[in-house]
PyMOL Python script that loads the backbone (N, CA, C, O; Angstrom):
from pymol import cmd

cmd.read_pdbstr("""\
ATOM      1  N   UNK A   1      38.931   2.623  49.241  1.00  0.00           N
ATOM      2  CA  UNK A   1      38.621   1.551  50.168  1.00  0.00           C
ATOM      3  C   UNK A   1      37.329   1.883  50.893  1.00  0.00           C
ATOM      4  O   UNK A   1      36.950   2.975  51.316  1.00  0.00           O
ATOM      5  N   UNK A   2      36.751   0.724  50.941  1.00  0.00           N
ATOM      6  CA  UNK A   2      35.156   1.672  51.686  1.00  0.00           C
ATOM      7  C   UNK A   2      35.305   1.122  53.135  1.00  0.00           C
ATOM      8  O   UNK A   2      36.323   0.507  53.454  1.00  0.00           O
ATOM      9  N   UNK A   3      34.372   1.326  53.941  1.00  0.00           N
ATOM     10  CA  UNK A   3      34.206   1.414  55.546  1.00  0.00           C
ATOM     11  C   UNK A   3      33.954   0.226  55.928  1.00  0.00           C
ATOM     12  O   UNK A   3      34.520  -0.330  56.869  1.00  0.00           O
ATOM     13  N   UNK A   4      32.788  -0.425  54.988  1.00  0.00           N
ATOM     14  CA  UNK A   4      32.826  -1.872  55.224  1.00  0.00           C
ATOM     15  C   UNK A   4      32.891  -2.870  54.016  1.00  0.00           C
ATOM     16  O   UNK A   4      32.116  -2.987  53.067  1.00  0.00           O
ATOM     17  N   UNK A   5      34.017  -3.545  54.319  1.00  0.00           N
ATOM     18  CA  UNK A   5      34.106  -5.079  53.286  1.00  0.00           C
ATOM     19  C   UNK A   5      32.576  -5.990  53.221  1.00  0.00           C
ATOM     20  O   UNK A   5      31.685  -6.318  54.005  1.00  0.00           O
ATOM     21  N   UNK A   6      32.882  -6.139  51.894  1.00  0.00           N
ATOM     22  CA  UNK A   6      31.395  -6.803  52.072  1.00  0.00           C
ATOM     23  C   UNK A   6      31.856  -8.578  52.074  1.00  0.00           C
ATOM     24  O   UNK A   6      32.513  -8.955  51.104  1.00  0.00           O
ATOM     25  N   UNK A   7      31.585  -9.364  52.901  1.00  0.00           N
ATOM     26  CA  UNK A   7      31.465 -11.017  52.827  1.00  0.00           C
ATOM     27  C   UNK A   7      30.768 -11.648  51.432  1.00  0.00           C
ATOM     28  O   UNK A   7      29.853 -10.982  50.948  1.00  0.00           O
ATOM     29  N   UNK A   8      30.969 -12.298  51.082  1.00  0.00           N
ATOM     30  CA  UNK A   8      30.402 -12.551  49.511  1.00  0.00           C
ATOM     31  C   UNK A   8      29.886 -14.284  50.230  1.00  0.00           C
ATOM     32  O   UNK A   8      28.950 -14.617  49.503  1.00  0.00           O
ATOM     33  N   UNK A   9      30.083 -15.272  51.148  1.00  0.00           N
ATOM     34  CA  UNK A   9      29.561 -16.005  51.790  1.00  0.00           C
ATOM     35  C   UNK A   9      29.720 -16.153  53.044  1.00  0.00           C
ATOM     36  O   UNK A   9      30.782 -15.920  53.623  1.00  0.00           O
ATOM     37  N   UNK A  10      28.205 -16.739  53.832  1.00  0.00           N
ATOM     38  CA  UNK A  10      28.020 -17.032  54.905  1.00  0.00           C
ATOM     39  C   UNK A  10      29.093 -17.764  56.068  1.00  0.00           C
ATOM     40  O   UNK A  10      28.633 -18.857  56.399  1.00  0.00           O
ATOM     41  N   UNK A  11      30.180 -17.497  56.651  1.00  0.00           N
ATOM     42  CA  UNK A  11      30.665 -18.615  57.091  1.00  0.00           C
ATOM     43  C   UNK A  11      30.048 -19.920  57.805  1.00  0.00           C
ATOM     44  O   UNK A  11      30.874 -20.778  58.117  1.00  0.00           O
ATOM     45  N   UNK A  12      29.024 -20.112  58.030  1.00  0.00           N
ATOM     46  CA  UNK A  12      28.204 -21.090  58.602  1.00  0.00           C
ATOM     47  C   UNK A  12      27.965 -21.924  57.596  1.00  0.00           C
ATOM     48  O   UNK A  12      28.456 -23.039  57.422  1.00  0.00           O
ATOM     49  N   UNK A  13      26.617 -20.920  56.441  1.00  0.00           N
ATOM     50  CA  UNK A  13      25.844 -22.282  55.442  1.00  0.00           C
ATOM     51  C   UNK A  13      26.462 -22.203  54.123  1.00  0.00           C
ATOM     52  O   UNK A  13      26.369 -23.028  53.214  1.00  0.00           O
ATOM     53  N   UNK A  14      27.210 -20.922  54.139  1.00  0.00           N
ATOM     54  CA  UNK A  14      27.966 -21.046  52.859  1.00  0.00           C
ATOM     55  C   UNK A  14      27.205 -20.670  51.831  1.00  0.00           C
ATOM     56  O   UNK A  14      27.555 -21.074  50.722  1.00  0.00           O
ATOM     57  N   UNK A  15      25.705 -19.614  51.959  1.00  0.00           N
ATOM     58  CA  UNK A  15      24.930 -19.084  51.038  1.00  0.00           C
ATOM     59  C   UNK A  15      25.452 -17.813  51.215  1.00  0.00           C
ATOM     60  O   UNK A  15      26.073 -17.373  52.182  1.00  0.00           O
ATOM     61  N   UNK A  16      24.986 -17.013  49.694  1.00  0.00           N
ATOM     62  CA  UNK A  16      25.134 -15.657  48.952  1.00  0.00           C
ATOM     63  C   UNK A  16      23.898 -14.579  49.715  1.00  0.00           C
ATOM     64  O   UNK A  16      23.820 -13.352  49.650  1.00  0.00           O
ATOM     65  N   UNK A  17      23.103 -15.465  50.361  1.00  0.00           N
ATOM     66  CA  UNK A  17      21.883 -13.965  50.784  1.00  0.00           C
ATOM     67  C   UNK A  17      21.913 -13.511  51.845  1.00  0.00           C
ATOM     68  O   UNK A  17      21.075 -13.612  52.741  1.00  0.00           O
ATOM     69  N   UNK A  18      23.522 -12.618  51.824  1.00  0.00           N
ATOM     70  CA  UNK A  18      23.579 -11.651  53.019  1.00  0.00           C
ATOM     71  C   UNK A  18      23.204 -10.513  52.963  1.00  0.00           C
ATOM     72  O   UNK A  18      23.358 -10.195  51.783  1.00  0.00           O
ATOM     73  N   UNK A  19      22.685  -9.444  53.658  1.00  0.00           N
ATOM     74  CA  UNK A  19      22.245  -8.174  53.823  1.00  0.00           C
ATOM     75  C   UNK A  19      22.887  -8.084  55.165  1.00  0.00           C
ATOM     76  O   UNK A  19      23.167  -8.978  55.964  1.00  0.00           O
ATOM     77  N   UNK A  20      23.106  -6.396  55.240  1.00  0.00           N
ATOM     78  CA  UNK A  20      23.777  -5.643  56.440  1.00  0.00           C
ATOM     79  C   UNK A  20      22.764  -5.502  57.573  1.00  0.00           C
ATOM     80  O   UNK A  20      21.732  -4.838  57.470  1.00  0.00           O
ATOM     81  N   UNK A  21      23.171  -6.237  58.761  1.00  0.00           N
ATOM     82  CA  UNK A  21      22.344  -5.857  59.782  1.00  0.00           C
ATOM     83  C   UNK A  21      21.994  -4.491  60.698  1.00  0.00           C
ATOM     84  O   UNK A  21      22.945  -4.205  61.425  1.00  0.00           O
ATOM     85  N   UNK A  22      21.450  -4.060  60.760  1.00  0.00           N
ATOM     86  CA  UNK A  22      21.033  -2.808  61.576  1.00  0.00           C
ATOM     87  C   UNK A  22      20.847  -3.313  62.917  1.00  0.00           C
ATOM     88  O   UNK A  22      19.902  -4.101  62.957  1.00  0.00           O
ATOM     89  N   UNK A  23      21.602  -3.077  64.380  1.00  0.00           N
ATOM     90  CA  UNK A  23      21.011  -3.158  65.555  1.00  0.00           C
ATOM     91  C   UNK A  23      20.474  -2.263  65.434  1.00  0.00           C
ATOM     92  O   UNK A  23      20.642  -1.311  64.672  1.00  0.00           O
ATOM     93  N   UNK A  24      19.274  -2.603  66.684  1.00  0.00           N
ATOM     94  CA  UNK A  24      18.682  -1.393  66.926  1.00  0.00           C
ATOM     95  C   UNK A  24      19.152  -0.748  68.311  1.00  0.00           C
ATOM     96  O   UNK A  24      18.645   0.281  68.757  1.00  0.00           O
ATOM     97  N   UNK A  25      20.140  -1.436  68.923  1.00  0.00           N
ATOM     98  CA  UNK A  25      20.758  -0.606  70.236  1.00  0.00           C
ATOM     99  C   UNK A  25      22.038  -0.029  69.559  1.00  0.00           C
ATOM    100  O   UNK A  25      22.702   0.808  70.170  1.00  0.00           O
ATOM    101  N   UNK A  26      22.371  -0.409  68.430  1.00  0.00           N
ATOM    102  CA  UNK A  26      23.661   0.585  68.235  1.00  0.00           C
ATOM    103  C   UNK A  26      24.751  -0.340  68.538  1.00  0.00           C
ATOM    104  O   UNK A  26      25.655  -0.127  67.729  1.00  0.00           O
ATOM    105  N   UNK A  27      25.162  -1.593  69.631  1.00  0.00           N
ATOM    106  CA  UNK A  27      25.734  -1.765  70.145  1.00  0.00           C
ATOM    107  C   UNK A  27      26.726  -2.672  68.958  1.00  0.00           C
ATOM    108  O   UNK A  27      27.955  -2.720  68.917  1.00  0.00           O
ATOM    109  N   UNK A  28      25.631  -3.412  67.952  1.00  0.00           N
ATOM    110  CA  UNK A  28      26.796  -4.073  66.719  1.00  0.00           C
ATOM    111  C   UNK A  28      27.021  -3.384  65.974  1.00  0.00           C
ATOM    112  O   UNK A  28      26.008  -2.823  65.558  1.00  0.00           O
ATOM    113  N   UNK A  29      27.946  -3.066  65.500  1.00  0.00           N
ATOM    114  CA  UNK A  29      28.572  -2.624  64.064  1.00  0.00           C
ATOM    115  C   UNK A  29      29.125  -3.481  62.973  1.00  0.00           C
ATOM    116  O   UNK A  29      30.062  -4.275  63.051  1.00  0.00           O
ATOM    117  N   UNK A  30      28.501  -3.231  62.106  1.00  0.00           N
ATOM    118  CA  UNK A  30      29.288  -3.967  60.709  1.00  0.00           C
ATOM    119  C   UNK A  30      29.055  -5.440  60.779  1.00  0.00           C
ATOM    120  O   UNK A  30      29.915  -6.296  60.571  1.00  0.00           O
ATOM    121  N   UNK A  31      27.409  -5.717  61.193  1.00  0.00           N
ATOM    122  CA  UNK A  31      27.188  -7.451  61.153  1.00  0.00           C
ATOM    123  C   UNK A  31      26.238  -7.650  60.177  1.00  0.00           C
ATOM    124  O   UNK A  31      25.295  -6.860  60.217  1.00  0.00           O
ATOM    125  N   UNK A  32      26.225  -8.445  59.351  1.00  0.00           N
ATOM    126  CA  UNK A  32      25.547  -9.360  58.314  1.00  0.00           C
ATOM    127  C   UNK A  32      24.402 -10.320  58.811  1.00  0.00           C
ATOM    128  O   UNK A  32      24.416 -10.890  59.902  1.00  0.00           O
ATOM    129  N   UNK A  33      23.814 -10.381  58.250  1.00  0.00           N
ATOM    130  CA  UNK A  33      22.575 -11.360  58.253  1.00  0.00           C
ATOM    131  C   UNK A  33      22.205 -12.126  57.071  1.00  0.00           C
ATOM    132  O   UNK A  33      21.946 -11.789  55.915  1.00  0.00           O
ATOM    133  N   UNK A  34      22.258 -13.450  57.778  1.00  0.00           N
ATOM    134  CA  UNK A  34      21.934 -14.279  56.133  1.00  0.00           C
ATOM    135  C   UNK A  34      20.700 -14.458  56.174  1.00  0.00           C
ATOM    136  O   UNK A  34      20.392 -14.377  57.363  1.00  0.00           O
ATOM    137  N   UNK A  35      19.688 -14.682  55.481  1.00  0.00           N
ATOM    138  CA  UNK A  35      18.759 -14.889  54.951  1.00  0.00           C
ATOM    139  C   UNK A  35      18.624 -16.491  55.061  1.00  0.00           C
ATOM    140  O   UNK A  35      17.519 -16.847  55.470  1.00  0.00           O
ATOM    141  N   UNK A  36      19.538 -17.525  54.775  1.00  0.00           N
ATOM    142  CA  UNK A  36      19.087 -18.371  54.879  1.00  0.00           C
ATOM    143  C   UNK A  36      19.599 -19.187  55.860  1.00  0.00           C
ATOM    144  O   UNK A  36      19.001 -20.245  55.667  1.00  0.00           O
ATOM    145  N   UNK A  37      20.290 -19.334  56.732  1.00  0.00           N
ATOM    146  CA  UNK A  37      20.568 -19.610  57.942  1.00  0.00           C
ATOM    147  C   UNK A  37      20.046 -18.874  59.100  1.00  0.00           C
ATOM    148  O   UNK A  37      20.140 -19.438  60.190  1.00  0.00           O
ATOM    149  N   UNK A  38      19.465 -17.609  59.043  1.00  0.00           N
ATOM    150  CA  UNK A  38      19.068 -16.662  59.957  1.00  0.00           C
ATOM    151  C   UNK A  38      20.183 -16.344  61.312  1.00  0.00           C
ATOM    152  O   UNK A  38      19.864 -16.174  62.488  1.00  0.00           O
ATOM    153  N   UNK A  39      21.571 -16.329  60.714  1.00  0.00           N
ATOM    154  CA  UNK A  39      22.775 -16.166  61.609  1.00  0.00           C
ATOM    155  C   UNK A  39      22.717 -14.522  61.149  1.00  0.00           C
ATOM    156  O   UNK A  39      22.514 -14.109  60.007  1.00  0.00           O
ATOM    157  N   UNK A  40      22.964 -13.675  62.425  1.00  0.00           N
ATOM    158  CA  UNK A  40      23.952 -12.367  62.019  1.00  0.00           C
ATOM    159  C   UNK A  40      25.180 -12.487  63.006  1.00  0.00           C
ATOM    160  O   UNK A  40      25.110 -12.507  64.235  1.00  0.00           O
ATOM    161  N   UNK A  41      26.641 -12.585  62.004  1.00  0.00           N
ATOM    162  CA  UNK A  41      27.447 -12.016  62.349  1.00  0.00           C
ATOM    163  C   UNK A  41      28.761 -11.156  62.023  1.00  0.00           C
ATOM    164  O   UNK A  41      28.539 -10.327  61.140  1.00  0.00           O
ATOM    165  N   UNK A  42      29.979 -11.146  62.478  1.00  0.00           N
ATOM    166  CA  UNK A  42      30.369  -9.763  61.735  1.00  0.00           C
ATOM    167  C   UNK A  42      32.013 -10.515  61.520  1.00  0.00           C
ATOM    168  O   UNK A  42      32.397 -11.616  61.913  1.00  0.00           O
ATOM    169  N   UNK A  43      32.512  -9.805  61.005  1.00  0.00           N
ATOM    170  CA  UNK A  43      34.103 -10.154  60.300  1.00  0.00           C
ATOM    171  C   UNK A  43      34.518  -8.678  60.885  1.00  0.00           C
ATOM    172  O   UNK A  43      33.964  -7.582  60.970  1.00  0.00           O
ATOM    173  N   UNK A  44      35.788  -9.236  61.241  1.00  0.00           N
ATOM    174  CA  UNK A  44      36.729  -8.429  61.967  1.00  0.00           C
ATOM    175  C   UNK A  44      38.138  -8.660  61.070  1.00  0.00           C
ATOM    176  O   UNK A  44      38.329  -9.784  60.606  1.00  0.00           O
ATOM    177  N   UNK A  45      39.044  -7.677  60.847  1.00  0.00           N
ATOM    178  CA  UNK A  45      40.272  -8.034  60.258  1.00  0.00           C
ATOM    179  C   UNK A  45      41.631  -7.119  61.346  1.00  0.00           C
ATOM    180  O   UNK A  45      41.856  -5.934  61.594  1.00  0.00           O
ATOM    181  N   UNK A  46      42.212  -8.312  61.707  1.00  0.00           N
ATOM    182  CA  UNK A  46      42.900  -8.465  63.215  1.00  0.00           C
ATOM    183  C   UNK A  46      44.391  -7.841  62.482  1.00  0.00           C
ATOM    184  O   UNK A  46      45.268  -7.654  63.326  1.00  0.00           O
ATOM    185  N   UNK A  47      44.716  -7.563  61.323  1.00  0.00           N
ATOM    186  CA  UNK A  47      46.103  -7.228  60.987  1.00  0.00           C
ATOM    187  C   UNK A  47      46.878  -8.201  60.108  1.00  0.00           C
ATOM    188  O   UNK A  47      46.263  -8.882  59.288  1.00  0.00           O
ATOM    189  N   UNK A  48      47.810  -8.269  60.201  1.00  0.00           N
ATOM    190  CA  UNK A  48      49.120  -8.980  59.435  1.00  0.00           C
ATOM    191  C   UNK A  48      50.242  -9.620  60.105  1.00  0.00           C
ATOM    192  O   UNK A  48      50.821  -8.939  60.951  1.00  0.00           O
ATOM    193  N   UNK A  49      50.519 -10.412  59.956  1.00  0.00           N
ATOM    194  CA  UNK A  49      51.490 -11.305  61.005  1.00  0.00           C
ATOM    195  C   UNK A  49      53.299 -11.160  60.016  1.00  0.00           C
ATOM    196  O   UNK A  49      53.349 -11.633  58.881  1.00  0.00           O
ATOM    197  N   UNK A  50      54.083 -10.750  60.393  1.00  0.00           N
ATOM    198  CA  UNK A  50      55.188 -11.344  59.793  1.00  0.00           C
ATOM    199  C   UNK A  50      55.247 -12.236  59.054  1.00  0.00           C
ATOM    200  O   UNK A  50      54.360 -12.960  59.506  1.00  0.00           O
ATOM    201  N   UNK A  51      55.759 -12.878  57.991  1.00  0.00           N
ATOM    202  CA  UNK A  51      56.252 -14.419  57.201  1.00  0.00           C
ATOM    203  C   UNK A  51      56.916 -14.982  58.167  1.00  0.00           C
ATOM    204  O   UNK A  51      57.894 -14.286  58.441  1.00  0.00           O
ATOM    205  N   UNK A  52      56.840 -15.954  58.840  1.00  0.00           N
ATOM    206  CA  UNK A  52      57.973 -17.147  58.813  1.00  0.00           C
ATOM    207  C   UNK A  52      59.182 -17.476  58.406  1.00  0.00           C
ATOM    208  O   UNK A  52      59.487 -18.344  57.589  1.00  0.00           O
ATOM    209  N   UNK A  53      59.937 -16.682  59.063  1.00  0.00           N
ATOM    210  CA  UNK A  53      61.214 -17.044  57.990  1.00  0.00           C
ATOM    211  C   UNK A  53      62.466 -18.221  58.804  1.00  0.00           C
ATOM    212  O   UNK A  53      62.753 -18.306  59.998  1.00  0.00           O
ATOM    213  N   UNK A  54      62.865 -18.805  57.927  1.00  0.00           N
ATOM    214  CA  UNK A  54      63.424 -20.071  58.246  1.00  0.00           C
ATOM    215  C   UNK A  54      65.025 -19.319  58.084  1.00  0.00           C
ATOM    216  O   UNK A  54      65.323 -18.517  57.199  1.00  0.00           O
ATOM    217  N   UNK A  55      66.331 -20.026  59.661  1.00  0.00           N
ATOM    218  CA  UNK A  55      67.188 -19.912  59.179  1.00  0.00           C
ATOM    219  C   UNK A  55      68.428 -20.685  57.948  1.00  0.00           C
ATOM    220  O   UNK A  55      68.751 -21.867  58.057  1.00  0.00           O
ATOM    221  N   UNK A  56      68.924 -19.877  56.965  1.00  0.00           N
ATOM    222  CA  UNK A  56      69.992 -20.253  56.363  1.00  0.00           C
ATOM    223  C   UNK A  56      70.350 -21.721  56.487  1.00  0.00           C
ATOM    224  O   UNK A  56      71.317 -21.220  57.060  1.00  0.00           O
ATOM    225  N   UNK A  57      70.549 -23.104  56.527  1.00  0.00           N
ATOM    226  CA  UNK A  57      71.550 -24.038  56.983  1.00  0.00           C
ATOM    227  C   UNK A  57      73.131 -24.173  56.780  1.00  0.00           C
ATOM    228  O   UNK A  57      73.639 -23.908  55.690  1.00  0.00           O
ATOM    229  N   UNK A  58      73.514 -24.389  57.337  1.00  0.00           N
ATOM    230  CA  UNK A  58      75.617 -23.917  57.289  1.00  0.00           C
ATOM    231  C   UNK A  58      75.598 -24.991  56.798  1.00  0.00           C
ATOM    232  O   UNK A  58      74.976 -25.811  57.473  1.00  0.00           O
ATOM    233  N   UNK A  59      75.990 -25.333  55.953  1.00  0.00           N
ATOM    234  CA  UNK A  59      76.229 -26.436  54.954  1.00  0.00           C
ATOM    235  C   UNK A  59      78.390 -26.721  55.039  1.00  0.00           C
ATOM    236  O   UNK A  59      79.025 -27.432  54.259  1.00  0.00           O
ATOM    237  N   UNK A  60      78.920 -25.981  56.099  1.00  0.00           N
ATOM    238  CA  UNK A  60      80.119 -26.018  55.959  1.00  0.00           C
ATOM    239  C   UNK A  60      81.232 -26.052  55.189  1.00  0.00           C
ATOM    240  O   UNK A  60      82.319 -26.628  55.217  1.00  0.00           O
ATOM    241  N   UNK A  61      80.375 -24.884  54.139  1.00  0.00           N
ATOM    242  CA  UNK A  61      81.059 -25.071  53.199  1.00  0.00           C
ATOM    243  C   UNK A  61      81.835 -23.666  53.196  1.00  0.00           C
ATOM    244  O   UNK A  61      81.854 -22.991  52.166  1.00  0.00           O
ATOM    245  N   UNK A  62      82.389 -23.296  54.212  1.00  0.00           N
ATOM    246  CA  UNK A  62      83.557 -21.947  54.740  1.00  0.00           C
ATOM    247  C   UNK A  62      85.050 -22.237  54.056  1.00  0.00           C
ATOM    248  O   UNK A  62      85.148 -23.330  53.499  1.00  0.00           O
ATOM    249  N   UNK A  63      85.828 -21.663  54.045  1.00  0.00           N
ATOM    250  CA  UNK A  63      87.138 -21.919  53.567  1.00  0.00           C
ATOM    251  C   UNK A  63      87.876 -23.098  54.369  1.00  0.00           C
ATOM    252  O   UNK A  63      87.434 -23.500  55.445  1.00  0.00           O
ATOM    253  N   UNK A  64      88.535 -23.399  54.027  1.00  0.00           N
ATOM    254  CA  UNK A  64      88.993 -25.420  53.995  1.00  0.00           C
ATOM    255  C   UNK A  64      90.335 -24.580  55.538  1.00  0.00           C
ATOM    256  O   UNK A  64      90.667 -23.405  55.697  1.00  0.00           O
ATOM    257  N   UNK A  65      90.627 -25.509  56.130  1.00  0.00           N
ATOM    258  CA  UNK A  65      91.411 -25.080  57.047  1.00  0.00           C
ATOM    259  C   UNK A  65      93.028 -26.011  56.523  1.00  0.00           C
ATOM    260  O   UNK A  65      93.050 -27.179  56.136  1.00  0.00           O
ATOM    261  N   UNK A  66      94.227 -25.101  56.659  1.00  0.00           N
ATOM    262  CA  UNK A  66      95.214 -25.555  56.236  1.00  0.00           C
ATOM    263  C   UNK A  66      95.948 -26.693  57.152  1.00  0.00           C
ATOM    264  O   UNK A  66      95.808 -26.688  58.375  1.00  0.00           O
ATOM    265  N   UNK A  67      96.762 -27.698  56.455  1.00  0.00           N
ATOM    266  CA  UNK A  67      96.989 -28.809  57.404  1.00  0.00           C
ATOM    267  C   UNK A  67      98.105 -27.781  58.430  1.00  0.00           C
ATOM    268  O   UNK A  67      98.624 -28.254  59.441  1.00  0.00           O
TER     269      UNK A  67
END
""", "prot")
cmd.dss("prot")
cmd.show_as("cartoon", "prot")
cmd.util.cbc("prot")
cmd.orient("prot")
């Protein structure tokens, strides 16, 4: 796994000519620059959420009750 994922498109213009940005204060890490929008910014990956899970429905179908 490497250190940084690379973006394969821009989220803005939706072009391929990204290159890795270098601040020069140090202060960004891991931001992109497109070439043809002239946006730099960076992708963050926040984790994994649980599934959704839905309960069972009781369909009442339990053992029949005697008269």
């Amino acid at each position: 796994m490497s250190a940084r994922m690379v973006p394969y498109l821009c989220p803005y213009c939706g072009d391929e000519d990204l290159v890795p940005h270098e601040d020069e204060t140090g202060e960004v890490k891991g931001a992109w620059h497109c070439h043809s929008c002239t946006r730099i910014f960076t992708v963050r990956y926040h984790g994994m959420e649980a599934p959704a899970t839905t309960p069972v429905p009781d369909l009442g179908g339990g053992s029949p009750k005697a008269p």
